[in-house]
BAKE-728996 format. One record per residue (C-alpha): residue in one letter; x, y, z. Coordinates in nm, 3 decimals. Layout:
N
   papa        px        py        pz
      A         X         Y         Z
...
//
This chain:
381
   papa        px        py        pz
      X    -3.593     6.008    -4.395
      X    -3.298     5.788    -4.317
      X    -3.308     5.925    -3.933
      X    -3.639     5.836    -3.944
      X    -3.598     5.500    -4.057
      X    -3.355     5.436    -3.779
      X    -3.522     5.517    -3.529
      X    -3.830     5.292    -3.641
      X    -3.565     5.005    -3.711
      X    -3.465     5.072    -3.357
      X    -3.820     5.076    -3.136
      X    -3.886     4.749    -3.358
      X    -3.557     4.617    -3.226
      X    -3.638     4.703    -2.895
      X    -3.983     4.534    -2.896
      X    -3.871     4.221    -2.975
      X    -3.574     4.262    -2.738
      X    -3.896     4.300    -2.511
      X    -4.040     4.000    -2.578
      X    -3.747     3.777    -2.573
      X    -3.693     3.897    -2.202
      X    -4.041     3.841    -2.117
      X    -4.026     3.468    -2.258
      X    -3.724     3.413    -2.092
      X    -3.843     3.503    -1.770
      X    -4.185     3.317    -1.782
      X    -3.968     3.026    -1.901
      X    -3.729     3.048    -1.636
      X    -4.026     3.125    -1.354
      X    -4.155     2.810    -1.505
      X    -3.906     2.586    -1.458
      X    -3.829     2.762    -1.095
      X    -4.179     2.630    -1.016
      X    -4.149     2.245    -1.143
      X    -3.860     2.266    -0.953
      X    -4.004     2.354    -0.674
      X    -4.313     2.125    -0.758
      X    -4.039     1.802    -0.785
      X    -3.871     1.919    -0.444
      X    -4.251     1.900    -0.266
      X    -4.259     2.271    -0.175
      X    -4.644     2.313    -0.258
      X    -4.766     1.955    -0.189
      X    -4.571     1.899     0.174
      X    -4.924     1.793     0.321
      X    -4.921     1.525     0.050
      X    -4.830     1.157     0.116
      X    -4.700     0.972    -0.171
      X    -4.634     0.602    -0.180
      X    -4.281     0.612    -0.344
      X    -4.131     0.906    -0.177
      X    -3.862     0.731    -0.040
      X    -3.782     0.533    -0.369
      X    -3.507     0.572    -0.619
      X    -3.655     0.596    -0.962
      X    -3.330     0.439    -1.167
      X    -3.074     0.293    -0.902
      X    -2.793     0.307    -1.174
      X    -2.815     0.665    -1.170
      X    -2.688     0.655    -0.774
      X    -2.296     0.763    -0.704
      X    -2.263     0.757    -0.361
      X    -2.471     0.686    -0.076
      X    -2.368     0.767     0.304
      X    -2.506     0.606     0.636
      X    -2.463     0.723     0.941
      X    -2.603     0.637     1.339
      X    -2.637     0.847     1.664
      X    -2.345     0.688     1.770
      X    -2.084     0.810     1.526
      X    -2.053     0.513     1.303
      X    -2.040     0.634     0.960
      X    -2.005     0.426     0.602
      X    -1.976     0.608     0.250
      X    -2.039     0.350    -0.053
      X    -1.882     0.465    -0.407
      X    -1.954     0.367    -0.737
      X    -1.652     0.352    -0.916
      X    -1.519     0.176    -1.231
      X    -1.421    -0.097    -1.073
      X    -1.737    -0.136    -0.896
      X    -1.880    -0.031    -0.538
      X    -1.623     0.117    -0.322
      X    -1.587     0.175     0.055
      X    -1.435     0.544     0.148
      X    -1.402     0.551    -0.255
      X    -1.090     0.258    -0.204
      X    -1.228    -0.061    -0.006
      X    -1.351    -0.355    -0.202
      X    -1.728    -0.396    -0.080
      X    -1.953    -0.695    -0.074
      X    -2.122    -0.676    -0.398
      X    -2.443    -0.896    -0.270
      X    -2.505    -0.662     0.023
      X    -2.471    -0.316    -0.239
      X    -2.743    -0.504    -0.480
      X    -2.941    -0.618    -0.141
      X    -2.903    -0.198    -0.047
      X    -3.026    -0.083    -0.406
      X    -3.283    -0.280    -0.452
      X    -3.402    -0.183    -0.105
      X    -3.399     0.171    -0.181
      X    -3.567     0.129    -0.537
      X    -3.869    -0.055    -0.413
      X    -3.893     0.104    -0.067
      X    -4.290     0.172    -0.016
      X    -4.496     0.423     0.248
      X    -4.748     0.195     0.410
      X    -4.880     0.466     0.603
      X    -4.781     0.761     0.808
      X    -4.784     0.696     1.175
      X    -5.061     0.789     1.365
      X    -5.112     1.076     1.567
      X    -5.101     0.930     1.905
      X    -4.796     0.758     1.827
      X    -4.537     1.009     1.682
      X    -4.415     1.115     2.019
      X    -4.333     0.799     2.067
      X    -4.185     0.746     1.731
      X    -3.969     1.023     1.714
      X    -3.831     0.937     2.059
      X    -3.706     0.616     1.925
      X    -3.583     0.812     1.605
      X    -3.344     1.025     1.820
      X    -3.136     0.733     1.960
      X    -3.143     0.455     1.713
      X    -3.202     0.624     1.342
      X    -3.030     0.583     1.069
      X    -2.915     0.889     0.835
      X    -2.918     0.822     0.437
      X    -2.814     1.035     0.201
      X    -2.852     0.890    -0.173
      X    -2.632     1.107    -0.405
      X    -2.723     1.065    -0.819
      X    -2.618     1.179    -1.139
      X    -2.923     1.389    -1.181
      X    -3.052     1.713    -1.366
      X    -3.160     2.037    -1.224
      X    -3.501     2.004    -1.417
      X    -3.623     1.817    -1.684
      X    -3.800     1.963    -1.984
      X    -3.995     1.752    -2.239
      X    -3.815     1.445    -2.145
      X    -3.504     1.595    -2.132
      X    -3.234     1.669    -1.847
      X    -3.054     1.986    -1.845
      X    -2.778     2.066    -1.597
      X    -2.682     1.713    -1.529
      X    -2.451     1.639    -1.248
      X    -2.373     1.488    -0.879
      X    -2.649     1.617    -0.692
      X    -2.755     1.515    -0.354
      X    -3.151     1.395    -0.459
      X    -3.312     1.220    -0.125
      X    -3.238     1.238     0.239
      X    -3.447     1.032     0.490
      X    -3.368     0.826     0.852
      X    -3.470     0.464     0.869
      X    -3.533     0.400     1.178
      X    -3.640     0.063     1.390
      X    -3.875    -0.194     1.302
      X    -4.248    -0.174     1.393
      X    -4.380    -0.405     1.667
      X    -4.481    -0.645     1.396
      X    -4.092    -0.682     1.228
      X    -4.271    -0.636     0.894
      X    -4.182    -0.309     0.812
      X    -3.975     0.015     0.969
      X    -4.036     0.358     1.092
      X    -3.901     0.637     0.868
      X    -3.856     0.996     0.817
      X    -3.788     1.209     0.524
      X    -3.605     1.519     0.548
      X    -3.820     1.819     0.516
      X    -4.143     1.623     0.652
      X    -3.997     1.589     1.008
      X    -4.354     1.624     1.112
      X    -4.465     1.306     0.943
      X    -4.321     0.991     1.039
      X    -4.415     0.701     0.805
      X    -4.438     0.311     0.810
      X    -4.242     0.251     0.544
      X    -4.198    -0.160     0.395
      X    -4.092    -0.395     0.086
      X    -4.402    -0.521    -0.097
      X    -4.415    -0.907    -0.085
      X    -4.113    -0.896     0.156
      X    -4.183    -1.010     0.534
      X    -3.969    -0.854     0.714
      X    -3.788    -0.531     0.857
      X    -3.514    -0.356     0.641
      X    -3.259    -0.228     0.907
      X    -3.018    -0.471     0.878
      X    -2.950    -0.353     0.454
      X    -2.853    -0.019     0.638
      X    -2.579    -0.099     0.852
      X    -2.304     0.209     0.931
      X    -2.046     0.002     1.005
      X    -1.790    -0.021     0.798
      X    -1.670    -0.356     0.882
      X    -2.028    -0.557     0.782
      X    -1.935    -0.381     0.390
      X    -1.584    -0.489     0.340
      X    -1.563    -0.823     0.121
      X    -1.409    -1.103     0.272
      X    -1.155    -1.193    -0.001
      X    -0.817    -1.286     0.059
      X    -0.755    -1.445    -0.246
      X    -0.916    -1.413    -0.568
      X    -0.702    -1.527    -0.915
      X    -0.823    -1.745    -1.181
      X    -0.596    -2.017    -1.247
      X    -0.486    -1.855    -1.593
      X    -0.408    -1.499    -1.427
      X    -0.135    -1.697    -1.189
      X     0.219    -1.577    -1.293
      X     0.368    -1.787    -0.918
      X     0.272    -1.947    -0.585
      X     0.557    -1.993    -0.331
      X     0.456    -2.187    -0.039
      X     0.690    -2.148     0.248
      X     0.648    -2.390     0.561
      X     0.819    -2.310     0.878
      X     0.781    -2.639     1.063
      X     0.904    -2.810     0.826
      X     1.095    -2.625     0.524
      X     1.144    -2.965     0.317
      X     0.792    -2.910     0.268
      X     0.822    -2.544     0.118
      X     0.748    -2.560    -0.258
      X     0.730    -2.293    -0.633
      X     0.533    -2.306    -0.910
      X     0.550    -2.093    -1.172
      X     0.404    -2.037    -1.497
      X     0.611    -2.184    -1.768
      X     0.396    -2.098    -2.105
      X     0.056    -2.128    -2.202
      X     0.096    -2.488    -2.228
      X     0.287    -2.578    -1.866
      X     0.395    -2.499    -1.537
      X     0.728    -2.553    -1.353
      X     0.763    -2.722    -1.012
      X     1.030    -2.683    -0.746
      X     1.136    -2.788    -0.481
      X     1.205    -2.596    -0.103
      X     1.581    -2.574    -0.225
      X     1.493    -2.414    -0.579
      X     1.570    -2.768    -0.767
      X     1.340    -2.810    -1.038
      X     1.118    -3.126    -0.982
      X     1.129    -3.352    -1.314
      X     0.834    -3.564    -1.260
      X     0.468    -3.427    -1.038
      X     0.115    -3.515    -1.065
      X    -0.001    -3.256    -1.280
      X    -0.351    -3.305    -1.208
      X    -0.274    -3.195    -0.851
      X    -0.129    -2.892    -0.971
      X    -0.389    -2.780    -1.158
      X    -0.655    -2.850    -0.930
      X    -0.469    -2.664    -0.674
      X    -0.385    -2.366    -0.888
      X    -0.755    -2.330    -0.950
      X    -0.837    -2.313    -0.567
      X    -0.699    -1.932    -0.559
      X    -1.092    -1.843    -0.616
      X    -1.294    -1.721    -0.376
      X    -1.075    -1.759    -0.051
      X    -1.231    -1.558     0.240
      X    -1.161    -1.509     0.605
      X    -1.443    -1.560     0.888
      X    -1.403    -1.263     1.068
      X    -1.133    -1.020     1.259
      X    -1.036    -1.040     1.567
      X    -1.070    -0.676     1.654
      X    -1.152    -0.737     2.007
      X    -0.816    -0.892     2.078
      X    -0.562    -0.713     2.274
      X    -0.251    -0.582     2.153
      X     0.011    -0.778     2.349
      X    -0.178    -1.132     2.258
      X    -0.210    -1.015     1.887
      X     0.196    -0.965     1.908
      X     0.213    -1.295     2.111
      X     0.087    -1.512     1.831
      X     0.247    -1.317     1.571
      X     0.583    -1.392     1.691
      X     0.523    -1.734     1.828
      X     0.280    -1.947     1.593
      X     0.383    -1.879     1.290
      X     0.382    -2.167     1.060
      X     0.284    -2.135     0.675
      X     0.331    -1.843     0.396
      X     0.174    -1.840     0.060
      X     0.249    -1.597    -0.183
      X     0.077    -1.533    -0.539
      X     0.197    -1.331    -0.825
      X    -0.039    -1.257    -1.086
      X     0.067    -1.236    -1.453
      X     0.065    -0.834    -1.415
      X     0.290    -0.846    -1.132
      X     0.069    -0.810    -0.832
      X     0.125    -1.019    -0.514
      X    -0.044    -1.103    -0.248
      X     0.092    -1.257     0.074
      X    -0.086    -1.466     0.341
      X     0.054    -1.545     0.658
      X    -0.109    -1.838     0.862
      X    -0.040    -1.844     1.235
      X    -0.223    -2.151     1.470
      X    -0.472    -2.046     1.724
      X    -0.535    -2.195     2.083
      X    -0.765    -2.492     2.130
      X    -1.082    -2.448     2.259
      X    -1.088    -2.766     2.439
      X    -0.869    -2.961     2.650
      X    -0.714    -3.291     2.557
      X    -0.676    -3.664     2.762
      X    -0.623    -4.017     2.689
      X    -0.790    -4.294     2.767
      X    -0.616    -4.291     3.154
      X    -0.830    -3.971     3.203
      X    -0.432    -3.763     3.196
      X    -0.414    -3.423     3.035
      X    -0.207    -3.454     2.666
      X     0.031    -3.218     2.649
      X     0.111    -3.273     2.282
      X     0.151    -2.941     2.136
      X     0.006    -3.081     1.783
      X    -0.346    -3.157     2.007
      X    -0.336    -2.773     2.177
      X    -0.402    -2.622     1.888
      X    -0.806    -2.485     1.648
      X    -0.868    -2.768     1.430
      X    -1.110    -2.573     1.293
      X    -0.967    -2.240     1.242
      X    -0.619    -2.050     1.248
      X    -0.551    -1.688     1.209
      X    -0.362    -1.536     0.908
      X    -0.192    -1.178     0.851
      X    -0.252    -1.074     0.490
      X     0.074    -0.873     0.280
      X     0.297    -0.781     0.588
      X    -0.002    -0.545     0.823
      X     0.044    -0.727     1.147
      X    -0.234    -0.491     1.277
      X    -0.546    -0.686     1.173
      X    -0.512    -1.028     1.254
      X    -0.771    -1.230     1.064
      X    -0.976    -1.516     1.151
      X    -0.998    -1.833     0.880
      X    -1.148    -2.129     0.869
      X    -0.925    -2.474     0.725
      X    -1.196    -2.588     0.567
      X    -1.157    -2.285     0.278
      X    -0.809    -2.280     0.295
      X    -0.657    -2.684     0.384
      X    -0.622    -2.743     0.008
      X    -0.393    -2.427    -0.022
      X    -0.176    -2.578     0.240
      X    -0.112    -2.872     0.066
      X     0.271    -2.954     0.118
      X     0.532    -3.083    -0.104
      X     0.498    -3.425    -0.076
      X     0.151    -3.433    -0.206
      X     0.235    -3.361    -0.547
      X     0.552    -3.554    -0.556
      X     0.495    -3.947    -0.518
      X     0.554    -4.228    -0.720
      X     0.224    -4.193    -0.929
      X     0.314    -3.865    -1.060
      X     0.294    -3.783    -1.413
      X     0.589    -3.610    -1.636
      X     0.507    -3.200    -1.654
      X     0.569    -3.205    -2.038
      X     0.193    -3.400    -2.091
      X     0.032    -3.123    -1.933
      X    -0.281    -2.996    -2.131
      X    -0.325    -2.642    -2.252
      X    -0.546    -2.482    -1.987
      X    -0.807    -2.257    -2.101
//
């Protein structure tokens, strides 16, 4: 009786062992096919409006751009914000500009038949590669994710504008066959521009960026003229101290001054680089026009160093006799100067005076006979 009991217990074990592998597998064939279904296996014939759309930007990691030409960006989201090559600062404006692009990015209408020779012609030499990377699950199940991590969800190429500059030609991967008019709703205009692959359009343009209260020390050192070199440092919550190009503290300085100039370290960018410029010039100027340093600590110790160095006039100069000035003051940019930033005499950077003249104030504009004592200075929040 007992064997026989067993062996009952046992076929009844092996039933439901049965069942629970025949669940499994219709559960797991189940979610193979909305897998599938989400990927557009069965429905390639389909056009849908938002198939080149990002549901949820905030859910994007990484997105890479790349032309026919070799010109290649990667964007990272790290957390200190958007990153180029995972370590580069980036413009933030032009990331939100990118994501919002790719969230509300619309199919107009596939191209037409007579047209996608064409089309695809223009594709091969001037498309643009995007690969949108998210943290996304492998399927989702009753509203909920399962397998959740960096996954590589859309792949298209944006390619040029259409004849009317409203929208763009675009293909997505695995529907080579159907090129599509793809545009912003209530947005005139062509999107290639939010898709550059080069590197240099992402990079911000900040040289310096400290809030007045992060400040730990400026040192301003002036080559022409070192009586003009100045320090300030941060003396409590309550003060600064001044100095002089010697290291003498400075008993008396307009304190006003000080403060408004310590609050100028915001938002200092350069105009451009001057990659085009030849080695041997770039050498020229560094050794040769040097004429202003500033240097700012913050209160956690890091420093950054800008080097100012005059540039060439564009014009030529002459007095009222119609004779050519030879004044070396009147050869040089009013407008603009060049400036190395912490010591990398490689990339020589364009900037303009009119960000940076009140951060080369000299010495003699805070000192004067209308300055105030240091010790009335406010507490500066």
């Amino acid at each position: 009786m007992a064997r026989l009991y067993k062996t009952k217990q046992t076929k009844k074990m092996n039933k439901r062992n049965i069942i629970l592998l025949i669940c499994a597998a219709v559960l797991a064939i189940g979610c193979l096919l909305l897998v599938l279904w989400k990927k557009n296996v069965f429905n390639k014939s389909d056009l849908q409006v938002d198939m080149f759309a990002v549901q949820d930007t905030a859910t994007i990691t990484r997105v890479f751009m790349a032309d026919m030409h070799e010109n290649t960006v990667l964007l990272t989201k790290t957390a200190d914000g958007w990153r180029l090559s995972d370590t580069i600062p980036v413009i933030a404006g032009k990331v939100e500009s990118l994501l919002s692009t790719m969230q509300n990015l619309r199919v107009q209408q596939p191209a037409s038949k007579n047209s996608i020779e064409n089309v695809n012609r223009m594709m091969a030499v001037s498309a643009i590669k995007v690969e949108i990377y998210e943290n996304a699950p492998l399927f989702t199940l009753f509203k909920k994710g399962f397998f959740v991590k960096e996954r590589r969800t859309l792949t298209y190429y944006m390619g040029p504008a259409t004849q009317s500059n409203t929208s763009n030609y675009a293909i997505l991967e695995g529907r080579e066959d159907m090129p599509c008019i793809v545009y912003i709703p209530g947005f005139r205009g062509f999107v290639t521009p939010r898709y550059s692959p080069f590197a240099e359009d992402w990079i911000s343009h900040k040289l310096f960026d400290t809030k007045l209260t992060r400040i730990q020390e400026v040192v301003i050192t002036d080559y022409d003229n070192p009586a003009e070199s100045f320090r300030i440092e941060k003396a409590g919550a309550r003060f600064f101290h001044f100095y002089d190009g010697q290291g003498q503290m400075v008993a008396q300085y307009d304190t006003n001054k000080v403060i408004n100039y310590l609050s100028d370290f915001r938002n200092r960018n350069y105009e451009s680089v001057a990659t085009e410029m030849a080695p041997d010039k770039r050498d020229s100027i560094i050794r040769s026009s040097r004429f202003k340093t500033i240097k700012v600590t913050d209160v956690n110790g890091k420093t950054d160093e800008l080097t100012f160095y005059r540039m060439d006039s564009e014009y030529d100069y002459y007095d009222a006799s119609g004779n050519h000035i030879d004044d070396i003051e009147m050869l040089y940019n009013r407008d603009r100067c060049y400036a190395t930033l912490n010591g990398d005499k490689r990339k020589l950077y364009r900037v303009q005076y009119y960000h940076f003249d009140r951060l080369l104030q000299p010495f003699s504009y805070f000192v004067g006979k209308t300055a105030e004592p240091s010790y009335i200075l406010e507490e500066i929040k």
